[in-house]
C-alpha positions in Angstrom: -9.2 41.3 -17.1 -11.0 40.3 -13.8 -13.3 38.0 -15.8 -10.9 36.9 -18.3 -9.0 35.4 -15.1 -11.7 33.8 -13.6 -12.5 32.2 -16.7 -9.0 31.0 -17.5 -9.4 29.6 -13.9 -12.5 27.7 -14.0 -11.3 26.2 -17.6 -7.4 25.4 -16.9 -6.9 22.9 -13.6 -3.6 21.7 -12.9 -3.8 17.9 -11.2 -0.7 16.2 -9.3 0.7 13.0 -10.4 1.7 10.4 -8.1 5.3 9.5 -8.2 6.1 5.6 -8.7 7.4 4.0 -5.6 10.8 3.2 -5.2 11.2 -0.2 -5.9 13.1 -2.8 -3.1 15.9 -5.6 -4.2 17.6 -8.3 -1.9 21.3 -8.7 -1.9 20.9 -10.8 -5.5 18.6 -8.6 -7.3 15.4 -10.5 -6.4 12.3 -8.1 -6.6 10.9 -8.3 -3.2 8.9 -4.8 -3.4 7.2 -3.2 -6.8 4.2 -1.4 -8.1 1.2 -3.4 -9.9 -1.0 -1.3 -12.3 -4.5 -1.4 -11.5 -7.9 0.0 -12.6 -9.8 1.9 -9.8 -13.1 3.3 -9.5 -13.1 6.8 -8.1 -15.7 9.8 -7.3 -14.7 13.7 -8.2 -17.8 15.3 -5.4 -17.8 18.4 -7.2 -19.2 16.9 -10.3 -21.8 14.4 -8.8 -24.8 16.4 -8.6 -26.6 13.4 -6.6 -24.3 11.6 -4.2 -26.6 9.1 -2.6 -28.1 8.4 -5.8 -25.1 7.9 -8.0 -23.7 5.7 -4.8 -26.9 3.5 -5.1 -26.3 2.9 -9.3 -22.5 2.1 -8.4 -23.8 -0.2 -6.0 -26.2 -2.0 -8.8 -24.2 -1.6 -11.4 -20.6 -2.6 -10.4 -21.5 -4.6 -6.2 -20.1 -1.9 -4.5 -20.8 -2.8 -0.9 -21.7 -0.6 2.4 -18.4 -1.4 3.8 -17.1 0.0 0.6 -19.0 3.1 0.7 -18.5 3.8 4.5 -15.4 4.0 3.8 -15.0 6.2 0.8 -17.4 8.3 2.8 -14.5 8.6 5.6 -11.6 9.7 3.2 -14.3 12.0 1.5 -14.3 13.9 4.7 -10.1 13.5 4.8 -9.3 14.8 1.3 -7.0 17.4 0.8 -8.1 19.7 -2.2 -11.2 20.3 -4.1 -12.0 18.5 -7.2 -9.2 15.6 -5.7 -10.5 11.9 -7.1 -11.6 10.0 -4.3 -11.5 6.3 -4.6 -14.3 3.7 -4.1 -12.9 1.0 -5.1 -9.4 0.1 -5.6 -9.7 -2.8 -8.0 -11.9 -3.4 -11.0 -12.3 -6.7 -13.0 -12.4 -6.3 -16.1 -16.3 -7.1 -16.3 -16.4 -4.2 -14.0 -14.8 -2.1 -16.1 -17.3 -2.6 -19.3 -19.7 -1.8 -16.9 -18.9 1.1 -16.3 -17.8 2.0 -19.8 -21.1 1.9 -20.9 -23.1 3.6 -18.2 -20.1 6.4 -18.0 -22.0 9.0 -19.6 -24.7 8.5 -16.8 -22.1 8.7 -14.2 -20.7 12.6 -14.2 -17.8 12.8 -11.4 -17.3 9.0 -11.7 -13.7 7.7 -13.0 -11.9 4.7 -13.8 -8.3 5.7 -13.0 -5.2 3.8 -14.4 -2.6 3.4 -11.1 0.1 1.6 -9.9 -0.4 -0.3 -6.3 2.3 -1.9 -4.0 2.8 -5.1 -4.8 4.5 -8.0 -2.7 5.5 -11.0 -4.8 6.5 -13.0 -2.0 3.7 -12.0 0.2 4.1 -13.5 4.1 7.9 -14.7 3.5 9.0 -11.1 3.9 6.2 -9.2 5.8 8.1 -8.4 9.0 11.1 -7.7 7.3 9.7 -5.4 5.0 6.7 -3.9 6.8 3.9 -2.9 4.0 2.1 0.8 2.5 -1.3 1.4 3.9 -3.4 4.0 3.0 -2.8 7.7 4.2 -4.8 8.4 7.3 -5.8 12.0 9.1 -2.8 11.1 11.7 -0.4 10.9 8.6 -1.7 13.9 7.2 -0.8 15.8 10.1 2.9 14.5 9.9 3.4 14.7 6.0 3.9 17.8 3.7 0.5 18.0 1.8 2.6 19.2 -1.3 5.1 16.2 -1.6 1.7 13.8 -0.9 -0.6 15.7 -2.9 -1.4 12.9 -5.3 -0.3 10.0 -3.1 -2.7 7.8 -1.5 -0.1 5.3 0.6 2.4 5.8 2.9 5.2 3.2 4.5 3.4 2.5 7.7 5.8 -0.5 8.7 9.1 -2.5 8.9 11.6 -1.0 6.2 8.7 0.9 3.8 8.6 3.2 6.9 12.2 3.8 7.6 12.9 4.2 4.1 9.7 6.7 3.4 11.6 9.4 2.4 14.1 7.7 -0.3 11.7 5.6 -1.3 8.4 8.0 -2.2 9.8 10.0 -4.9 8.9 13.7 -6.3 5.5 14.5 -7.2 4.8 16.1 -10.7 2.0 18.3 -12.0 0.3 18.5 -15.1 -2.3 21.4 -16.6 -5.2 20.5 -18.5 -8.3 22.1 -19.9 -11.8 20.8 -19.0 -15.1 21.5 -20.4 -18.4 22.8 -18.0 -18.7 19.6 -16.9 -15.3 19.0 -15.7 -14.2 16.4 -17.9 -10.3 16.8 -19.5 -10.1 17.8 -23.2 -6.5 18.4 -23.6 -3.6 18.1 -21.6 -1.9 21.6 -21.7 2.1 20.8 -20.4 3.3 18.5 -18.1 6.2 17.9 -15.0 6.5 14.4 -14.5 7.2 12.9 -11.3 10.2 11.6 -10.8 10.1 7.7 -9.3 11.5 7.1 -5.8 14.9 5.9 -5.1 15.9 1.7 -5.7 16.6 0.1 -2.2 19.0 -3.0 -2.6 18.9 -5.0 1.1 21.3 -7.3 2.7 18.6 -9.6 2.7 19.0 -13.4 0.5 15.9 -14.2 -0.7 17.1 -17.9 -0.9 18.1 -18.1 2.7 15.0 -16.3 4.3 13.6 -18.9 2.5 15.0 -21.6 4.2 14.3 -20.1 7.4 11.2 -20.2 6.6 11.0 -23.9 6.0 13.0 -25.0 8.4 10.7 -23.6 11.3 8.2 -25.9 9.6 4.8 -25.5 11.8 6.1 -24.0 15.3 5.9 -20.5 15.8 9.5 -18.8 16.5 11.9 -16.6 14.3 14.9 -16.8 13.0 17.5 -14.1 12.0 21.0 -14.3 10.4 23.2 -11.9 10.3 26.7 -11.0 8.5 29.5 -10.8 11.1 31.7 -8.7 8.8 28.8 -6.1 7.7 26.3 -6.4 10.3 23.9 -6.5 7.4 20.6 -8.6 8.2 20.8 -11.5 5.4 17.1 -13.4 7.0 14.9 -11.8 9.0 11.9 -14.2 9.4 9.0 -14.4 12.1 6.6 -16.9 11.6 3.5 -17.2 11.7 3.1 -14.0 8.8 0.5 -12.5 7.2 0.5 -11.3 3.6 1.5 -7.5 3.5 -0.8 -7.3 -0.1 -3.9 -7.4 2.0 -3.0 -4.4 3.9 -1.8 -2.5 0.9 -5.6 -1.6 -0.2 -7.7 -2.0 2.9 -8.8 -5.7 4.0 -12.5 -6.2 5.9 -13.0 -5.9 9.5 -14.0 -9.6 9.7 -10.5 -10.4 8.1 -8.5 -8.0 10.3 -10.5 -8.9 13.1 -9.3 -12.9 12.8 -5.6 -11.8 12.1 -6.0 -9.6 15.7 -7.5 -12.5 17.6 -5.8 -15.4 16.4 -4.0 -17.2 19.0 -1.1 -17.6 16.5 -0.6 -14.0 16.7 0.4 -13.3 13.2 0.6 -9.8 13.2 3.3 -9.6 16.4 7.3 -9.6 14.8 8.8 -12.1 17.1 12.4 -11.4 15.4 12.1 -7.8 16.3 9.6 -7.3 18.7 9.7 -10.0 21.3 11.0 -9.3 24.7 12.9 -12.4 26.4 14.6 -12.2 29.6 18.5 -11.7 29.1 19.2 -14.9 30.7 17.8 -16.5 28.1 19.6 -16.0 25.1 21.7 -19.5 25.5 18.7 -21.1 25.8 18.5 -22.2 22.4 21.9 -22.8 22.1 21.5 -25.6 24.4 18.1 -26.9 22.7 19.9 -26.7 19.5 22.7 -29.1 21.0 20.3 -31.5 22.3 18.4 -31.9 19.9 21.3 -32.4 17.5 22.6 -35.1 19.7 19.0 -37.2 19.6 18.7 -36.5 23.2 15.2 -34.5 22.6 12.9 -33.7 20.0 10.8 -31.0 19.0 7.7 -31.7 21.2 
């Protein structure tokens, strides 16, 4: 028996499946929040007999870059559970793939893995209202149950995908499956599928943020409008944005770097964030009036 259970446990291994992220509406049923399926390029350690090496063919094969492989290095050292995918690269072409079709059985412990990614259709128009997913780091790990997050990779870090984390990640599900020596699946044995987080409809009009967008043309500032009878937030808009869909899968230093240092500041929420001495607030009012009336203009 003591051997017939350590067999049954080297050839049985039971993986967790991500749940689908809870998908976010405005007030009309506009999608302003779902999940794009992608193709990604990950590394099982336990099966790659020759790290370094296999890294270097990858690199050949497929351009995977340093900054790439840094990285992947980093969440190596953060993963959770042995035999858990790490991922290299988050997005294959489709060259990419063919690639790697035909070198796959060269590659033990490297996988293409079918996902779905966060996905912001309107990009900068809602990126302080919404906030964005980033990828889990060790701070988050400390803070999150390492059951419910065993197969997720991204958390809410921001605007309302943080507040609404817990609604909106959903239930993770399991499934049992029996490998060969080599680690690769044969036959899925049963299965508990996740169940998809909750649908988050917002006060929010896609139509008017819009034109709060537009209508603060070139200058920096924000705008916010807000039902007197709810209190719900119908535009939230602080301009200049960023899009939220290069956060969502890691964007370079150089990149970041020029978003941090821009004089524009697009990363600071004026709606939300910007501190203005009380006195003020009727400031604009009084703008607003004069320009109206001819008496100024915008410069």
């Amino acid at each position: 028996p003591f051997y017939a259970t350590r067999s049954e446990a080297n050839r049985i291994l039971v993986e967790p499946i991500a749940p689908p992220r809870g998908l976010i509406y405005d007030r009309a049923g506009r999608l302003l929040a779902d999940n794009a399926p992608v193709f990604s390029l990950a590394v099982v350690r336990e099966r790659v007999e020759d790290l370094d090496g296999t890294l270097a063919r990858l690199k050949s094969l497929v351009g995977v870059t340093d900054a790439e492989i840094e990285a992947f290095r980093k969440r190596l050292g953060q993963r959770r559970r042995p035999l858990e995918p790490v991922t290299l690269r988050v997005r294959l072409s489709a060259e990419e793939q063919a690639h790697l079709a035909v070198e796959r059985p060269h590659l033990p412990g490297v996988e293409v893995r079918a996902r779905a990614v966060r996905h912001y259709p309107y990009g900068e128009l809602f990126a302080h209202a919404l906030g964005s997913v980033r990828r889990i780091s060790e701070k988050d790990q400390a803070r999150l149950d390492p059951v419910s997050y065993s197969a997720t990779e991204f958390v809410g870090k921001t605007g309302v995908e943080q507040f609404y984390e817990d609604a909106l990640h959903g239930t993770v599900g399991y499934r049992r499956v029996e490998t060969d020596a080599r680690g690769r699946i044969r036959r899925v044995l049963d299965e508990v599928p996740p169940e998809p987080g909750h649908r988050l409809t917002l006060h929010l009009d896609a139509e008017l943020q819009q034109a709060a967008w537009d209508a603060l043309g070139d200058r920096r500032g924000a705008i916010v409008a807000i039902d007197p009878e709810t209190g719900g937030l119908l535009a939230v808009v602080s301009k200049p944005a960023y899009d939220p869909n290069l956060f969502v899968t890691g964007l370079p230093a150089d990149v970041y770097r020029a978003l941090v240092r821009s004089r524009e500041k697009p990363l600071f929420n004026r709606a939300l964030a910007g501190q203005y001495a009380p006195g003020s607030t009727f400031k604009p009012i009084v703008g607003l009036a004069a320009l109206s009336l001819g008496v100024v203009d915008w410069q």
